[in-house]
N, C-alpha and C positions, 0 to 999 in steps of 0.2 A: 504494500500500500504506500510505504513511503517512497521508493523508489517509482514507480507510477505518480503518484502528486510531482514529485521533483521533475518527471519526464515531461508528462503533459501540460505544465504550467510552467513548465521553461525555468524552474525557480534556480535559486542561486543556493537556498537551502530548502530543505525540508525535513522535518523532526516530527516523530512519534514518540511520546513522553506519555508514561504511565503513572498516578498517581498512587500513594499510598496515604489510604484516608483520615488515618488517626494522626501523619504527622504532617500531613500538607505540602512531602519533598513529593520528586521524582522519585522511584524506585530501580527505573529500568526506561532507557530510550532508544533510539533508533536515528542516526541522523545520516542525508545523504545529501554531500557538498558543506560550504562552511557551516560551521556550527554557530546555533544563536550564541549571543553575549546575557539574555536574562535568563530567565529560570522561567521556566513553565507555569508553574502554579503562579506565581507574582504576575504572569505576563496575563495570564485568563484573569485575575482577578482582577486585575488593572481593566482588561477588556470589559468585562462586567460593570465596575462600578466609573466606566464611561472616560478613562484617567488615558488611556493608549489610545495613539491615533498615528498609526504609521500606515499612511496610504500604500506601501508595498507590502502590508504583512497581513497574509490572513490564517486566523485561528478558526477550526473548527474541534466542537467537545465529541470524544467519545463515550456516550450514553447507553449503558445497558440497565433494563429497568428501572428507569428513572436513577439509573447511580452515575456518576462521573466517574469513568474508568482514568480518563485521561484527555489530551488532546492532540489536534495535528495540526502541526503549523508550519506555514511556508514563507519566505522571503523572496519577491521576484528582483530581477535585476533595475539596478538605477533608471529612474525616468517610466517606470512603464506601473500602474495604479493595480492593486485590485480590480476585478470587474466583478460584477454580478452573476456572468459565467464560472469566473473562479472560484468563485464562494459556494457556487451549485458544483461544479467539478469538486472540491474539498470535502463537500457535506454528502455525496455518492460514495466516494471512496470513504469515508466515516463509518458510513451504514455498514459497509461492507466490511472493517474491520469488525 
C-alpha cells in the first residue's frame, strides 16, 4: 500500500505509521522515499485540531471498527498541491489496508 501511494501520487515520501493506543507513539512504520521530519500521531492531531496546513501533504486515518489503527501519509514534490483526487486515491488505498 505504501509503495502504491508513493507510485501513483508521484510522492516524494510516503509512510504507513501504526499507532499504539495506550501511549500515543508509532509502534511500527513503513516508509518509501524520504522520510517525514514529525511524528505521526502529532502530525494527525495537529490535522484534526485544524493546526497543519501543508498544501503538499496529505494524511489519511486507518480505521478499523471505528478504532484508529494508524495513518498514511504522503509528501508530493515542491510546487505541485494536494488534489481532491489524491485525497480519494489515499483514502482507497486506506480501505484496502
Amino acid at each position: 500500500i505504501v509503495n502504491e501511494a508513493h507510485q501513483l501520487l508521484g510522492a516524494v515520501s510516503a509512510e504507513l505509521a501504526l499507532f499504539d493506543k495506550e501511549t500515543g507513539t508509532v509502534h511500527s512504520s513503513i516508509v518509501v522515499g524520504i522520510p517525514f521530519r514529525e511524528d505521526a500521531p502529532q502530525y494527525w492531531k495537529d490535522i484534526q485540531e485544524n493546526k497543519a496546513n501543508d498544501p503538499q501533504v496529505a494524511i489519511q486515518p486507518l480505521v478499523f471498527s471505528g478504532t484508529l489503527l494508524g495513518t498514511i501519509r504522503v509528501a508530493l514534490p515542491q510546487k505541485r498541491k494536494v488534489s481532491s483526487a489524491d485525497k480519494e486515491l489515499l483514502h482507497v488505498l486506506a480501505v484496502q489496508g
